[in-house]
C-alpha positions in Angstrom: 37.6 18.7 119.5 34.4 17.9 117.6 32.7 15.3 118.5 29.8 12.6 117.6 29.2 12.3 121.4 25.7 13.2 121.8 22.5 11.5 123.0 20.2 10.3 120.1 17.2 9.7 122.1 16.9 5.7 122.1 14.0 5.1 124.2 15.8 3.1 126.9 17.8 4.0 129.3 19.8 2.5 132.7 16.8 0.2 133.7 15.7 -1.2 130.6 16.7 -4.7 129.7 19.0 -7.1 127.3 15.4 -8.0 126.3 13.8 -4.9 126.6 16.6 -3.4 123.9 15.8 -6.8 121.6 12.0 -6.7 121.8 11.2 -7.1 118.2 14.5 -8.0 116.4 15.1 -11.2 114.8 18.8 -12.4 115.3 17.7 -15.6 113.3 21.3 -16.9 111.4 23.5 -14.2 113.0 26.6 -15.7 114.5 28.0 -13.8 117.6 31.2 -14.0 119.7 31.1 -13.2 123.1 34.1 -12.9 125.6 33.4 -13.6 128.7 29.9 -14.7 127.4 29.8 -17.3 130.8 30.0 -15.2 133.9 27.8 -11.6 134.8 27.0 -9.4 132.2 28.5 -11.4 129.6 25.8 -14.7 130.8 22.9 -12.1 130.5 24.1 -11.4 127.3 24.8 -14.7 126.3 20.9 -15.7 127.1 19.3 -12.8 125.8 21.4 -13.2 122.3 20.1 -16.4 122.1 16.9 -16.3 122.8 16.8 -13.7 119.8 17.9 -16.7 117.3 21.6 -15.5 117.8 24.2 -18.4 117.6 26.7 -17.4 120.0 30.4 -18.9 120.6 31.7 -18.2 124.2 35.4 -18.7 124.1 36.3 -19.1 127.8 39.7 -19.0 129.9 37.4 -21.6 132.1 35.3 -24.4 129.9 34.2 -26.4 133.1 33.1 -23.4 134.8 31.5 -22.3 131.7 30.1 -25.4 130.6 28.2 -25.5 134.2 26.9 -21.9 133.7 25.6 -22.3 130.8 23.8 -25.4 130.9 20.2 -25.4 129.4 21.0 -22.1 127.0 20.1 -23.0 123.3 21.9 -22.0 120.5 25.5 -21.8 123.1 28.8 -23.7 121.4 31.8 -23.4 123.9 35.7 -23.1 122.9 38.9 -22.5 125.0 40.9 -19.0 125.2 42.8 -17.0 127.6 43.2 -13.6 126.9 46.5 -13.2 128.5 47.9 -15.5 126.3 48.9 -14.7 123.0 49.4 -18.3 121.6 45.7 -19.2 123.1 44.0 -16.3 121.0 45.8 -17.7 117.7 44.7 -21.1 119.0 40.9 -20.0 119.0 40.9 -17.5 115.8 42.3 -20.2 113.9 40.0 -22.9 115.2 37.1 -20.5 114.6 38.5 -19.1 110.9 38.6 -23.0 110.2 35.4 -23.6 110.1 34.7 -21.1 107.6 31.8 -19.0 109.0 31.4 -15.5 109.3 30.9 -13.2 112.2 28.2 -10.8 112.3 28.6 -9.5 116.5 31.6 -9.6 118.8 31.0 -8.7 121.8 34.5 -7.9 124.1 32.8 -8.6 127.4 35.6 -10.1 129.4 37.7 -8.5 131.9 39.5 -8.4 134.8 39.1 -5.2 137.2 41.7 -4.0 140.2 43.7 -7.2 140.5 46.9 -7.4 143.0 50.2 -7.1 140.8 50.1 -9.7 138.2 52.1 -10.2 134.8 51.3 -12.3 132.2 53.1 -13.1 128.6 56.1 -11.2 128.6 56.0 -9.4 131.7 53.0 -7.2 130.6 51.2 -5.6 133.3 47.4 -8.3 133.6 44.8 -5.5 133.0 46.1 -3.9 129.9 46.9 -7.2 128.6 43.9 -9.2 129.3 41.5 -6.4 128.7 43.1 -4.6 126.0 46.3 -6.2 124.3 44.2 -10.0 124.3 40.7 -8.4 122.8 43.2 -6.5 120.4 45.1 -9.6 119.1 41.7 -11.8 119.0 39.8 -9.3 116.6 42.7 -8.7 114.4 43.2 -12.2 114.5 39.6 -13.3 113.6 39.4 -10.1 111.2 38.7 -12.3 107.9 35.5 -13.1 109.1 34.8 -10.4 110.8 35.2 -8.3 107.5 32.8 -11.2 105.9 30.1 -10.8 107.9 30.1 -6.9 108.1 30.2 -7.2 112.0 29.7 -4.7 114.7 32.6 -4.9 117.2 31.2 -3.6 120.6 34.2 -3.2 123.6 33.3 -3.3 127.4 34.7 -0.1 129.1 33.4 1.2 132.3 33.4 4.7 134.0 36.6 3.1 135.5 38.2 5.1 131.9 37.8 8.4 133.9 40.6 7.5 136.7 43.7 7.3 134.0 44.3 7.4 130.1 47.2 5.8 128.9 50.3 6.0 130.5 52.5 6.6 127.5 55.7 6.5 129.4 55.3 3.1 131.5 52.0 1.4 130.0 52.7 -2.2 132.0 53.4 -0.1 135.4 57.5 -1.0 136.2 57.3 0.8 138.8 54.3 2.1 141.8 51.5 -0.5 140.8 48.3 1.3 141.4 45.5 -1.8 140.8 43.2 1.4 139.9 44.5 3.2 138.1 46.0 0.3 136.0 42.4 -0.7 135.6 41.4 2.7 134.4 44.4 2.8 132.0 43.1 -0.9 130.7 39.7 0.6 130.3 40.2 3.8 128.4 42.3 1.6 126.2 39.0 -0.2 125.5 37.4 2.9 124.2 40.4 4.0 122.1 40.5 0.6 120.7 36.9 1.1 119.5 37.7 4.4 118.0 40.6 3.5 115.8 38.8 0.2 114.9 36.0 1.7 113.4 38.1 4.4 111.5 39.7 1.4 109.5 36.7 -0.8 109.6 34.3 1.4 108.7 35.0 1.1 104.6 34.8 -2.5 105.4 30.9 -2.2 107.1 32.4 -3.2 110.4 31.4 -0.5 112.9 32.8 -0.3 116.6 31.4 1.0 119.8 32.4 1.2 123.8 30.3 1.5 126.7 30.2 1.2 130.0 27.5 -1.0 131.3 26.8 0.6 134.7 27.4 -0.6 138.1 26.7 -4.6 138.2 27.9 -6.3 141.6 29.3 -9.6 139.6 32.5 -11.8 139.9 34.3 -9.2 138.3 34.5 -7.7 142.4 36.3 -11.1 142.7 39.7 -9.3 143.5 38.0 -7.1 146.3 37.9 -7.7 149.4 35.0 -7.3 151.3 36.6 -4.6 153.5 37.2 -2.7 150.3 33.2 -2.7 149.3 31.9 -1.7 152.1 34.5 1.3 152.9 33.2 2.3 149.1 29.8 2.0 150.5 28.7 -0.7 148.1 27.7 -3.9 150.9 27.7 -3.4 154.4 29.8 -6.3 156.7 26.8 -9.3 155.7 27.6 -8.7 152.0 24.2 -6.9 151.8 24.0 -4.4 149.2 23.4 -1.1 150.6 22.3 1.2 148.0 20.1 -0.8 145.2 19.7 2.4 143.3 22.8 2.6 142.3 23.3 -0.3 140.7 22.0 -2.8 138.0 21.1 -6.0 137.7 22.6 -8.2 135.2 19.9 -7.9 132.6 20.0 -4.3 132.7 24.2 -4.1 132.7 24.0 -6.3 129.4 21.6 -4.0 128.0 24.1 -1.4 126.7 26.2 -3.8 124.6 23.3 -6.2 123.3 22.1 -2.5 122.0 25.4 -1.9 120.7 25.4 -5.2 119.0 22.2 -4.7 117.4 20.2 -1.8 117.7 19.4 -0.2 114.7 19.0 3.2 115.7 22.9 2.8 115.7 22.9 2.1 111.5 25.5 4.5 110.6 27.3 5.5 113.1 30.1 4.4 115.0 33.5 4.7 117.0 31.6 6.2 119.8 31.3 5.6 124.2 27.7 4.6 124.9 25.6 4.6 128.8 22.6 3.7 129.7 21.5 2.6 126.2 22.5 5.6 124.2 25.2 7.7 123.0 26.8 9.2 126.1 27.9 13.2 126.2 31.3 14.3 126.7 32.4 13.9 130.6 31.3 17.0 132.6 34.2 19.3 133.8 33.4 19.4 137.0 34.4 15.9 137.9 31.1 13.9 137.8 32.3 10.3 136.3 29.9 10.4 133.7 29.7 10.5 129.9 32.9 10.1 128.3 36.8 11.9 128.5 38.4 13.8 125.9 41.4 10.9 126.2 39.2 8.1 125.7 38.2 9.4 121.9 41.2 11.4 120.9 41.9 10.0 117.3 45.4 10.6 117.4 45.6 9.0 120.8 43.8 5.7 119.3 45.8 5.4 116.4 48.8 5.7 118.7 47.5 2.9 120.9 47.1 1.0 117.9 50.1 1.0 116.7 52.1 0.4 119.5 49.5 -3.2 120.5 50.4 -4.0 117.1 53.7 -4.2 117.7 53.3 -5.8 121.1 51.0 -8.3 120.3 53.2 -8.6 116.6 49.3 -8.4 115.0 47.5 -6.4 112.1 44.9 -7.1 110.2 45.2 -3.3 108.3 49.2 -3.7 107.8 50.6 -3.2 104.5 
């Protein structure tokens, strides 16, 4: 398979900064939606969006919690949405489509990562459905001024992609839950969600990109125990991290998307898996989780993912 999955040379790379990656661009009038814009990654990116001129509206499953994190940010407005419930994304896209602006960045920075067993909506398994199936129906959903504004669509994967691609034959896991390779299936989703979009956006000047945003110790660990870190070798028994090297801080984990969402050494392109600020090569063969896997891009693969959240989540923005 041919592929646009090669390193263009940014400049940055894992340690540089949300504000390193914005030195110099005016976000003055741009309007941005950020999931998960309150918590992590998504707060870094929240601040350093804002402090570009970027109005961003955080749509949060927790306002209070929200509200508190985000206190003294500029340029911040706040709205309610849970992504693992249909009726609460039509509740915020219409609210939003109501007030008649446009959308110039969405950012799909929300997630939830190796859970115990959970379903949400209709029995759907909670990974896919909050971090695929509710981004999904949100975009679709706010897809009028998405198309207005010519928007760049950015969706948070994570190495995570390399455990599983989609299990075609029981997606929502009926049977032998695995919490990680659910989360891998949710991921990889987010990258073939980004492919397809920007095959039927692209005529419409609304480009899409995944990434994975490194290795961030944030709440998104909240479902681990502490046992389970250490025996990975991430903290040792005080909660200490061990191995600083390996992992970013916030500011550099929000880097990748914010350069998603705005760089324009990116003009052009599109439908691609970004690292460390930068196109990322295909994955290696021999195993290294880096780069990206042949099942995360597969065109046919996306448009078959497409179609069957479509008819899940009972939206489309491109049907008829």
């Amino acid at each position: 398979m041919t592929t646009a999955q090669h390193k263009i040379g940014s400049g940055f790379g894992a340690k540089s900064t949300a504000d390193d990656v914005l030195k110099g661009i005016d976000l003055t009038g741009r309007l941005a939606v950020v999931t998960g814009g309150y918590s992590g990654i998504g707060l870094e990116t929240t601040r350093a969006l804002t402090k570009a001129g970027t109005r961003v509206v955080v749509p949060a499953r927790r306002p209070d919690t929200a509200r508190e994190a985000m206190a003294g940010i500029d340029g911040v407005e706040l709205d309610e949405l849970d992504l693992g419930d249909l009726e609460s994304v039509r509740g915020f896209a219409d609210r939003f489509l109501a007030s008649g602006r446009t959308v110039d960045l969405v950012i799909d920075s929300a997630g939830i990562m190796a859970c115990p067993e959970t379903r949400v909506g209709p029995g759907w398994e909670a990974q896919f459905a909050t971090n695929h199936l509710g981004h999904f129906a949100l975009v679709n959903r706010l897809w009028p001024a998405i198309a207005a504004g010519g928007a760049r669509v950015v969706s948070v994967s994570s190495t995570g992609h390399h455990t599983s691609g989609i299990r075609w034959d029981d997606i929502h896991w009926s049977h032998d839950y695995d919490k990680w390779e659910a989360y891998g299936q949710a991921k990889t989703a987010n990258v073939l969600f980004a492919v397809h979009l920007d095959r039927l956006g692209a005529d419409h000047g609304v480009r899409a990109f995944a990434l994975h945003p490194g290795g961030i110790l944030t709440p998104l660990q909240r479902h681990l125990a502490t046992e389970e870190m250490v025996e990975r070798g991430w903290i040792d028994e005080d909660g200490n991290m061990l191995h600083p090297e390996l992992f970013k801080t916030p500011e550099q984990g929000a880097a990748t998307q914010v350069w998603a969402a705005t760089s324009p050494q990116l003009d052009g392109l599109g439908g691609v898996y970004l690292e460390d600020c930068d196109i990322a090569e295909p994955a290696p063969a021999d195993g290294e989780r880096t780069g990206v896997k042949e099942w995360a891009i597969d065109p046919e693969q996306a448009a078959r993912l497409w179609k069957l959240s479509a008819d899940l989540t009972g939206v489309d923005a491109f049907a008829g």
